[in-house]
N, CA and C atoms as an extended XYZ file, in Angstrom:
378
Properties=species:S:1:pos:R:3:atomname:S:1:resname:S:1:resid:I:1 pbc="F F F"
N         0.840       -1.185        0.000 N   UNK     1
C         0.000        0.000        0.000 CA  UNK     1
C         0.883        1.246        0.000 C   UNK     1
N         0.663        2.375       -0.573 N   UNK     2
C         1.306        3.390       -0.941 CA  UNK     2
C         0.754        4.588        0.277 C   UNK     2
N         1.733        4.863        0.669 N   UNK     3
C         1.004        6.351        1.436 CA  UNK     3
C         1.855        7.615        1.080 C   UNK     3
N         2.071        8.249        0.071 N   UNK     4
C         2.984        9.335        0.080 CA  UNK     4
C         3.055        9.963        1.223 C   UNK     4
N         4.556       10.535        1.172 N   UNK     5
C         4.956       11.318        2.829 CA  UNK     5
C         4.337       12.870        2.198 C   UNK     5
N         4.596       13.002        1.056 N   UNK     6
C         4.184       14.632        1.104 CA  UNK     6
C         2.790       14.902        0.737 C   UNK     6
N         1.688       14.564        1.122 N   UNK     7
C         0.386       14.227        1.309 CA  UNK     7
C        -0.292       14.622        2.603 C   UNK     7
N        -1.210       14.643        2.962 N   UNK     8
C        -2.236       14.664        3.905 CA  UNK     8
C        -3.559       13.788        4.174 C   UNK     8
N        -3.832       13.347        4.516 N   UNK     9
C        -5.082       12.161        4.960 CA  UNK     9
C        -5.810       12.179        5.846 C   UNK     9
N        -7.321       12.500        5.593 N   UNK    10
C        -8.494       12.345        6.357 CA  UNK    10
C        -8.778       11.048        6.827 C   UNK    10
N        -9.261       10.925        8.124 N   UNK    11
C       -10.014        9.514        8.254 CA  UNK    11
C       -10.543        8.369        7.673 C   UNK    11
N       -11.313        9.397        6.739 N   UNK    12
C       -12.513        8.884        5.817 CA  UNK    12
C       -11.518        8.281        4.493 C   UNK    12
N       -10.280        8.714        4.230 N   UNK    13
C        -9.702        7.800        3.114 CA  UNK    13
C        -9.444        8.792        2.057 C   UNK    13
N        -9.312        9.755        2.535 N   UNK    14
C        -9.098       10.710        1.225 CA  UNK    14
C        -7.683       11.584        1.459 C   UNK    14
N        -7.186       11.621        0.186 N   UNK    15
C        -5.474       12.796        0.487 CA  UNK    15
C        -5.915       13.839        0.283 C   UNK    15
N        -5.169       14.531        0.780 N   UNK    16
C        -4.775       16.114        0.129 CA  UNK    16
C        -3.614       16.917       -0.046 C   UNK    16
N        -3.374       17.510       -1.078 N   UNK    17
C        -1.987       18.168       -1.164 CA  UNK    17
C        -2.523       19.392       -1.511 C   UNK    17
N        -1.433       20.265       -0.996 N   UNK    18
C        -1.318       21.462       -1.535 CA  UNK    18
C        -0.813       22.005       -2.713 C   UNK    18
N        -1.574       22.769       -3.276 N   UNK    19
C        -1.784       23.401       -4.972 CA  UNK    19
C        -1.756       24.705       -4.464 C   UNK    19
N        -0.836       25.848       -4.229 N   UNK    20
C        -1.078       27.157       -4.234 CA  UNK    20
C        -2.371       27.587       -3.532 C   UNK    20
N        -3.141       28.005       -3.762 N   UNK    21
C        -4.596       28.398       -2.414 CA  UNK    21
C        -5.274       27.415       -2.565 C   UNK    21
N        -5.387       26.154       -3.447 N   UNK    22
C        -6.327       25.074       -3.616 CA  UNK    22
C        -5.481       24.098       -3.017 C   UNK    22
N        -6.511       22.987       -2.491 N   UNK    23
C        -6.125       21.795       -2.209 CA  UNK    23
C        -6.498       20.915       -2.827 C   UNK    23
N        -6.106       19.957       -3.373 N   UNK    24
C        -6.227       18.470       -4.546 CA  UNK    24
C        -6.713       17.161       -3.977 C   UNK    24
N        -7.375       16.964       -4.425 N   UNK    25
C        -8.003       15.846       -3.595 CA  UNK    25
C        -8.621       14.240       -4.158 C   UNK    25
N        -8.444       13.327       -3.330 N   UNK    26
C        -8.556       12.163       -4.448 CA  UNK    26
C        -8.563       10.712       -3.081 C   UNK    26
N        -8.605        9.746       -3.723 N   UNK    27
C        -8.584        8.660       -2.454 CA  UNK    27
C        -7.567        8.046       -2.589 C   UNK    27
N        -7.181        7.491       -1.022 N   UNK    28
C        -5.660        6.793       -0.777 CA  UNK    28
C        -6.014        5.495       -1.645 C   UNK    28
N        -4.382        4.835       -1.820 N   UNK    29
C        -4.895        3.387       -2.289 CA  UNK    29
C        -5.467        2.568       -1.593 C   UNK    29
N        -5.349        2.726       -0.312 N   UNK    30
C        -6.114        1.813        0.575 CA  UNK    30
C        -7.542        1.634        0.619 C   UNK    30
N        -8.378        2.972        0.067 N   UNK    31
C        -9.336        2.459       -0.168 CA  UNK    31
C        -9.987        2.482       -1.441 C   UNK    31
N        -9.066        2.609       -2.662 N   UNK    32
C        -9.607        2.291       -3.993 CA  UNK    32
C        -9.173        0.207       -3.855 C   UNK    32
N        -7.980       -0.126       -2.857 N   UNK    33
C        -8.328       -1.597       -3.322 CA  UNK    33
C        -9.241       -2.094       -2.297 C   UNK    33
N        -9.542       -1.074       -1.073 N   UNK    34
C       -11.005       -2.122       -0.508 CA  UNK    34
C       -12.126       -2.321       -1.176 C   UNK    34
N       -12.183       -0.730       -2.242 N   UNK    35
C       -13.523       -0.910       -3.298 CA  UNK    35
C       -13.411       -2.103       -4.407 C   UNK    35
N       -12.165       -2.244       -5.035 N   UNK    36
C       -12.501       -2.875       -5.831 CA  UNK    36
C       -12.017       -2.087       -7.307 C   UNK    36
N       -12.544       -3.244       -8.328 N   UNK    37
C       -12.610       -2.040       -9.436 CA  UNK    37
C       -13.385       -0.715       -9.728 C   UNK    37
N       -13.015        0.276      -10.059 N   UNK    38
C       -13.878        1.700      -10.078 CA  UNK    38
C       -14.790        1.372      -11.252 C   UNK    38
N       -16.379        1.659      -11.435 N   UNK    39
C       -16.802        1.851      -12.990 CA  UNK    39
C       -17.240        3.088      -12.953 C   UNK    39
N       -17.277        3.749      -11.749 N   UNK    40
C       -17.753        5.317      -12.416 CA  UNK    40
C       -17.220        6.155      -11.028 C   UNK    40
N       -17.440        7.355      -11.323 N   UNK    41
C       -16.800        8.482      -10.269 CA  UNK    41
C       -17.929        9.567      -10.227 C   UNK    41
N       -18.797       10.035       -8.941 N   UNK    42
C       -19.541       11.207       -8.892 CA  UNK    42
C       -19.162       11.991       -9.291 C   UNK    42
N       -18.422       12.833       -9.536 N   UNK    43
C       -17.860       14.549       -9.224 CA  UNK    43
C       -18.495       15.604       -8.846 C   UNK    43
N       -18.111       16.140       -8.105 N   UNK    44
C       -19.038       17.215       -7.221 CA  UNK    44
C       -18.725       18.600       -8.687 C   UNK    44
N       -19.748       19.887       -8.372 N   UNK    45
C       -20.205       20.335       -9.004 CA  UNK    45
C       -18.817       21.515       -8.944 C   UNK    45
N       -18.415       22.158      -10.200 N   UNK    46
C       -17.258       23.425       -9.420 CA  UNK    46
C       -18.258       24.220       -9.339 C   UNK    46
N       -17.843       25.079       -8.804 N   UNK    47
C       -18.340       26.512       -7.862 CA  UNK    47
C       -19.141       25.939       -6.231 C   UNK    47
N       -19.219       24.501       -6.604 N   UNK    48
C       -20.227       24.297       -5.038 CA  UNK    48
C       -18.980       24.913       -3.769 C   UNK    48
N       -19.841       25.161       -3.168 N   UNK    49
C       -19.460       25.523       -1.374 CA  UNK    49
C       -19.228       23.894       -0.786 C   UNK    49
N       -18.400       23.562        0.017 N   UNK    50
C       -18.388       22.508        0.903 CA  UNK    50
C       -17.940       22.511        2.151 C   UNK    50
N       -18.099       21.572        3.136 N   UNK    51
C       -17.778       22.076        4.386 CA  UNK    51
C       -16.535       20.930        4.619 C   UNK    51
N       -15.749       20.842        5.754 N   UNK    52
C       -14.945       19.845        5.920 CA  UNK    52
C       -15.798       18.450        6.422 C   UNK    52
N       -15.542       17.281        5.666 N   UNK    53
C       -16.405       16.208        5.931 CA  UNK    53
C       -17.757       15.713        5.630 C   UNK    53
N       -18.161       16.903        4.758 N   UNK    54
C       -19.037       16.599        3.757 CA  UNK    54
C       -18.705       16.037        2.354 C   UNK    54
N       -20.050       15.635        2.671 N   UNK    55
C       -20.323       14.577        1.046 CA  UNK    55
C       -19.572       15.279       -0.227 C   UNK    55
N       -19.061       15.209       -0.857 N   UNK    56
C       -18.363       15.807       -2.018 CA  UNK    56
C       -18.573       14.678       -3.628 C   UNK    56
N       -19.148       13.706       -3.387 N   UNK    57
C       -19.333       12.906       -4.327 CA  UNK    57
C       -19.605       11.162       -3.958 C   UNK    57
N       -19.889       10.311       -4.899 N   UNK    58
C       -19.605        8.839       -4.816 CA  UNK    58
C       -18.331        8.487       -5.638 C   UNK    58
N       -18.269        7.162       -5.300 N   UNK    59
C       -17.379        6.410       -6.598 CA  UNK    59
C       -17.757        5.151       -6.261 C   UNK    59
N       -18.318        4.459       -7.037 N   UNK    60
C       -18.844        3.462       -7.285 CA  UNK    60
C       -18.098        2.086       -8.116 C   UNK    60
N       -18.407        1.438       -7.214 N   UNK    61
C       -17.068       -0.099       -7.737 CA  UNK    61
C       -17.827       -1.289       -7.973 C   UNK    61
N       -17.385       -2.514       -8.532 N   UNK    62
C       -18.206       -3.530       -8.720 CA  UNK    62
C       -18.392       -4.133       -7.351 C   UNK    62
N       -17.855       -3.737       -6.596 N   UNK    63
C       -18.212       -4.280       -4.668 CA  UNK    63
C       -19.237       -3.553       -4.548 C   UNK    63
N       -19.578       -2.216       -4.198 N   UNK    64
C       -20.406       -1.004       -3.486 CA  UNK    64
C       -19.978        0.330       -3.935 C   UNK    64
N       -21.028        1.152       -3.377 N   UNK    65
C       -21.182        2.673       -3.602 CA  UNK    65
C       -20.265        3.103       -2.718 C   UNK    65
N       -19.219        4.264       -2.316 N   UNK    66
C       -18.684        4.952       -1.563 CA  UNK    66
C       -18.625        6.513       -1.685 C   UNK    66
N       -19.123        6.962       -0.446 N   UNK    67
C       -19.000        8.167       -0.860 CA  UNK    67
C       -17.764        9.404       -0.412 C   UNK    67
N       -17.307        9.863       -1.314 N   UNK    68
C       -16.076       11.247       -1.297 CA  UNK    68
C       -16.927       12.097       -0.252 C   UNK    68
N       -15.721       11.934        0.774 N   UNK    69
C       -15.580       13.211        2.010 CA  UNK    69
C       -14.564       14.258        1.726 C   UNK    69
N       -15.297       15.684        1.761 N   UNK    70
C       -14.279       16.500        1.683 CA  UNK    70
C       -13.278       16.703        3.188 C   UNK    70
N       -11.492       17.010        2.842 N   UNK    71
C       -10.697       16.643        3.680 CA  UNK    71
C       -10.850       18.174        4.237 C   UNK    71
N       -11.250       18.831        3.766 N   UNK    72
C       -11.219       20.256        4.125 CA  UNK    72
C       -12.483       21.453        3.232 C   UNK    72
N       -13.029       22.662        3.926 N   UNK    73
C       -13.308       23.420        3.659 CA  UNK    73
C       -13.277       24.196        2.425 C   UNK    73
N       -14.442       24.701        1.381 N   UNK    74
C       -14.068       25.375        0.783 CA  UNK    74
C       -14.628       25.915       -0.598 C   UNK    74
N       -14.241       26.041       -1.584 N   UNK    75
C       -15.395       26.017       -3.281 CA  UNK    75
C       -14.346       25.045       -3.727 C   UNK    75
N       -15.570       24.515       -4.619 N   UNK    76
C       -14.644       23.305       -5.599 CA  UNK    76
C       -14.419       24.417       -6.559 C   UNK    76
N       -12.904       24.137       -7.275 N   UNK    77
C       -12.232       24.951       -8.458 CA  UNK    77
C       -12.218       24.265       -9.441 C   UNK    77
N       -12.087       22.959       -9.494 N   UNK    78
C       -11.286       22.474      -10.770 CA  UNK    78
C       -11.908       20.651      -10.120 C   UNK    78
N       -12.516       20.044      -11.459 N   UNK    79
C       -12.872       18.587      -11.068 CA  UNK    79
C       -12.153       18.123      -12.486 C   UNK    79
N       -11.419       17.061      -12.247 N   UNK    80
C       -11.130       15.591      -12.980 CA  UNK    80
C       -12.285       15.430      -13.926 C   UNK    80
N       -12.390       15.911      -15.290 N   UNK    81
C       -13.122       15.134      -16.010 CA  UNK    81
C       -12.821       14.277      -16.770 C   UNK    81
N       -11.620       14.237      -16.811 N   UNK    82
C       -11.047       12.639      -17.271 CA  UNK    82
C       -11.842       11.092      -16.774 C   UNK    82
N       -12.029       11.579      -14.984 N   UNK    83
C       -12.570       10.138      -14.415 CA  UNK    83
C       -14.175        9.430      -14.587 C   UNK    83
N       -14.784       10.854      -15.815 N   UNK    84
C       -16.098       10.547      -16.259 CA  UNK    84
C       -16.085        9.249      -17.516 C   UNK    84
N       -14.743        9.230      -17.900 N   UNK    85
C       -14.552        8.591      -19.250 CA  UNK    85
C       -13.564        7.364      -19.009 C   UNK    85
N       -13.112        7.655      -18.057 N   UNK    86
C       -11.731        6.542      -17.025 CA  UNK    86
C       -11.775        6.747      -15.858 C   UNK    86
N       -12.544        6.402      -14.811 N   UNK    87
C       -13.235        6.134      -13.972 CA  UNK    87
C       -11.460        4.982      -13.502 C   UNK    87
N       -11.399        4.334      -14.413 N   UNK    88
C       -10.062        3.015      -13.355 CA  UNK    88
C        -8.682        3.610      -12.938 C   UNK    88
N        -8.516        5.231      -13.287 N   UNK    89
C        -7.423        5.679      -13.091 CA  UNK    89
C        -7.530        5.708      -11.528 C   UNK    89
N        -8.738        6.033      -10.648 N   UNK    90
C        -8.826        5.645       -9.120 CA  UNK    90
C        -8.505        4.703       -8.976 C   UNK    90
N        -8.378        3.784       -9.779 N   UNK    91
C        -7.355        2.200       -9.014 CA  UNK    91
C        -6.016        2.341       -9.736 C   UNK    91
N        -5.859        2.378      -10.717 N   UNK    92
C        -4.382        2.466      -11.408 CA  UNK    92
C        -3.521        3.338      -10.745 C   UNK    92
N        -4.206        4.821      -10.111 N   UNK    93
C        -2.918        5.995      -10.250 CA  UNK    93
C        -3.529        7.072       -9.632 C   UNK    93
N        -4.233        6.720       -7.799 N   UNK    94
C        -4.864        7.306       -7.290 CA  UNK    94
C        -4.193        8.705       -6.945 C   UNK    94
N        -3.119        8.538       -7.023 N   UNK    95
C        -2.278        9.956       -6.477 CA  UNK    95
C        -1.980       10.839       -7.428 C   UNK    95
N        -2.297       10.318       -8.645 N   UNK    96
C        -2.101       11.296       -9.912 CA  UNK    96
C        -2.772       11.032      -10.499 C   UNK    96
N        -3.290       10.498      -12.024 N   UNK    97
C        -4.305       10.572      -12.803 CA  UNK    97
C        -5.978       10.589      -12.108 C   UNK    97
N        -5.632        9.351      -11.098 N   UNK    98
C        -6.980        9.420      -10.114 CA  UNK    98
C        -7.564       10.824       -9.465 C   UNK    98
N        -6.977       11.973       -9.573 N   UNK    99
C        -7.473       12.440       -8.185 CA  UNK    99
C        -8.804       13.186       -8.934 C   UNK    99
N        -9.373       13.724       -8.064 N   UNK   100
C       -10.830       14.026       -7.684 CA  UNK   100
C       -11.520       15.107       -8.213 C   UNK   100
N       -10.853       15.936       -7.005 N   UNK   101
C       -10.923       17.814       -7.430 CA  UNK   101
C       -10.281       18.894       -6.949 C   UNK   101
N       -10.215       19.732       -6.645 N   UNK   102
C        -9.387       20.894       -6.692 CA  UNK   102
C       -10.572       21.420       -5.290 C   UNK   102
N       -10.153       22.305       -4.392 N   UNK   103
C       -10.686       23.252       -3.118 CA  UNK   103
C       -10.210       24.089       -2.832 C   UNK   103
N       -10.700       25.396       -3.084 N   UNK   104
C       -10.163       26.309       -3.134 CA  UNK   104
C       -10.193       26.700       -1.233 C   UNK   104
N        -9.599       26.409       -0.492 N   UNK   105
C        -9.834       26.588        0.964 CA  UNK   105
C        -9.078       27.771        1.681 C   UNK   105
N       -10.100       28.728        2.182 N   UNK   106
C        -9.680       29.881        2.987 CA  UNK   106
C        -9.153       29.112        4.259 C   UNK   106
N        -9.039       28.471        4.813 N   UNK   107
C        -8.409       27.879        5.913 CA  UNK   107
C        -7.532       27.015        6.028 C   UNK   107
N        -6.271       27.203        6.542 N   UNK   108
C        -5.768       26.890        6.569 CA  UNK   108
C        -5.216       25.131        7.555 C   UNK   108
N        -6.145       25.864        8.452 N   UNK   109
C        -6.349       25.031        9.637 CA  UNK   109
C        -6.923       23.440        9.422 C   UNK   109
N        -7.670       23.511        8.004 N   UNK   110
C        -8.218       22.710        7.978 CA  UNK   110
C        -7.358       21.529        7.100 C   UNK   110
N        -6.467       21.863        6.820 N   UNK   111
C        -4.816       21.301        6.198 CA  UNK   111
C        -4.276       21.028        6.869 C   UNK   111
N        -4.055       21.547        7.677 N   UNK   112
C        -2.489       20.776        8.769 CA  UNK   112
C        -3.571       20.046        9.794 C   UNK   112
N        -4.581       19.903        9.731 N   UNK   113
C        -5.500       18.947       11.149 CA  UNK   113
C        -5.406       18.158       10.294 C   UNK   113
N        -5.149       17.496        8.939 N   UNK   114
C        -5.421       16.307        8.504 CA  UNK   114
C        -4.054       15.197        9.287 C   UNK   114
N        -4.339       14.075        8.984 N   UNK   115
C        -2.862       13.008        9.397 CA  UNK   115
C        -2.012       13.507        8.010 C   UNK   115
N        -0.331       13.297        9.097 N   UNK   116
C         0.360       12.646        8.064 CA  UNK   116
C         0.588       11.361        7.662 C   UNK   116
N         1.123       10.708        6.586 N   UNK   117
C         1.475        9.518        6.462 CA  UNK   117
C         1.555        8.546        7.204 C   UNK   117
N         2.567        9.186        8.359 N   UNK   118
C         2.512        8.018        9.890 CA  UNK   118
C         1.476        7.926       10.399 C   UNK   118
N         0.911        9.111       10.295 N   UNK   119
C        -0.447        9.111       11.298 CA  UNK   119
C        -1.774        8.088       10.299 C   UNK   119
N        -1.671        8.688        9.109 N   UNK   120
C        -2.426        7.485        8.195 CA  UNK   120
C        -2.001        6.165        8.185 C   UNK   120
N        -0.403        5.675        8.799 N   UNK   121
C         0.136        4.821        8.274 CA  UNK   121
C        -0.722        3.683        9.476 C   UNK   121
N        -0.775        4.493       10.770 N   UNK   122
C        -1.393        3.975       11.838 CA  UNK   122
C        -2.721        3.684       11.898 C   UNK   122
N        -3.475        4.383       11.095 N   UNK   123
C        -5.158        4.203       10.880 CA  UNK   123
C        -5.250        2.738       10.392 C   UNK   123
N        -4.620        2.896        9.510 N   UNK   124
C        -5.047        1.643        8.837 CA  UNK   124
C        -4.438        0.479        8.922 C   UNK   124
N        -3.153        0.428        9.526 N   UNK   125
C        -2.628       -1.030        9.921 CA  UNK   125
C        -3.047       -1.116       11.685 C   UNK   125
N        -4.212       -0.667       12.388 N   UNK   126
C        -4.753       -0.941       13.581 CA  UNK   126
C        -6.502       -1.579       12.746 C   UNK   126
């Protein structure tokens, strides 16, 4: 399982990195291989408002439905429309082709409260 060190990680299974005032967002591998294969990806709407830990989308696998938690606060800027047409790049190349969407987040706070790596590394091997 892959956890990049220069990353950030919510509970719920989602990274985030920093992009200049946006944050990038997408799911760890850990839980694109609990899903399974991907056949499709929600994408949340740009310009929506979101809060930290809200619903931000599904992604849907031949196991079950899962739904995208936002890791942080903010307007969506910029969504992946690649994953409307390749939906398997969330299993192939979650940290790059996979990722999600873009958050444009006035807070900062809501970035450095995520885990790092170790701290993700610990979620999930307990």
């Amino acid at each position: 399982m892959q956890i990049p060190s220069d990353l950030r990680y919510s509970s719920d299974h989602e990274w985030a990195q920093r992009e200049g005032d946006a944050v990038r967002v997408g799911i760890t591998d850990y839980a694109q291989d609990a899903l399974g294969d991907v056949v499709f990806v929600d994408l949340p709407k740009v310009g929506s408002t979101v809060v930290k830990g809200g619903v931000i989308g599904e992604v849907e696998s031949t196991k079950s439905v899962s739904e995208i938690y936002a890791p942080v606060g903010g307007t969506i800027t910029t969504v992946n429309e690649t994953l409307s047409t390749s939906p398997e790049f969330v299993n192939s190349d979650p940290y790059g082709a996979g990722w999600i969407c873009e958050i444009a987040s006035g807070s900062s706070g809501d970035f450095e409260a995520l885990l790092d790596a170790s701290g993700y590394e610990a979620l999930t091997s307990s």
